[in-house]
N, C-alpha and C positions, 0 to 999 in steps of 0.2 A: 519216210522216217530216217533213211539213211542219208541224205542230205540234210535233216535236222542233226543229226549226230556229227556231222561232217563239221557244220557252223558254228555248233555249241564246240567243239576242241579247237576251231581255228580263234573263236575270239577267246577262249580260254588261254591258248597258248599266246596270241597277241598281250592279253592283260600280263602274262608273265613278263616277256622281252619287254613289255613297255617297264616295270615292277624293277626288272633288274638295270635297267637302262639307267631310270631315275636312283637307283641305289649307287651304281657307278658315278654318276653327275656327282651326287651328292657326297661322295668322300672320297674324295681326292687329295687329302693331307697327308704325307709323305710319314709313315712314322718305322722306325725298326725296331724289331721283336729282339732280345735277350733271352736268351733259353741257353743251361746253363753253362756260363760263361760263353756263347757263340754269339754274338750281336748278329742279325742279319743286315742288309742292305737297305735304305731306305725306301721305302715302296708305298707305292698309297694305301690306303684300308682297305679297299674296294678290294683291292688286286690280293690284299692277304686273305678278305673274306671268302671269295670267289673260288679262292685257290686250294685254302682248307674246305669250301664244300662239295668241290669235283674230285680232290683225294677219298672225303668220306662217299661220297657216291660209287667211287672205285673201290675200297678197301670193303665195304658192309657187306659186298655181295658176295665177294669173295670168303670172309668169316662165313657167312653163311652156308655158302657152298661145302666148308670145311666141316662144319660143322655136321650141315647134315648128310654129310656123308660118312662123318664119324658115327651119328647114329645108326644111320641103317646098317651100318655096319656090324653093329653093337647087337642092335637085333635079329640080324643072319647069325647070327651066333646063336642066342638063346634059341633059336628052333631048332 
């Protein structure tokens, strides 16, 4: 059983890197973001997509962590 579990997350994770591989290939058009008034750099799509979902990957856990430590917080109080 632990060797099916092993197999099923290896071609799981292969389907990913192949997923994001073919998502890189495919946009590579150089475009720069305006946000306001600060033009970035021209950069491909890929590399702005990529970039903003390793930020939110980093930034959510952290809200969270915030978060719930606010509450238990909140509720060591009420007792």
């Amino acid at each position: 059983m632990s060797n099916l579990k092993r197999i099923f997350l290896s071609v799981l994770v292969l389907l990913l890197v192949l997923a994001i591989l073919a998502f890189v290939l495919e946009n590579q058009q150089p475009v720069s973001l305006l946000f306001l008034g600060w033009a970035g750099p021209q950069l491909p799509v890929s590399v702005i997509a990529v970039s903003a979902l390793l930020a939110g990957m980093l930034i959510g856990p952290v809200f969270g962590w915030f978060l719930g430590r606010a509450s238990r917080a909140s509720r060591k109080r009420l007792v």
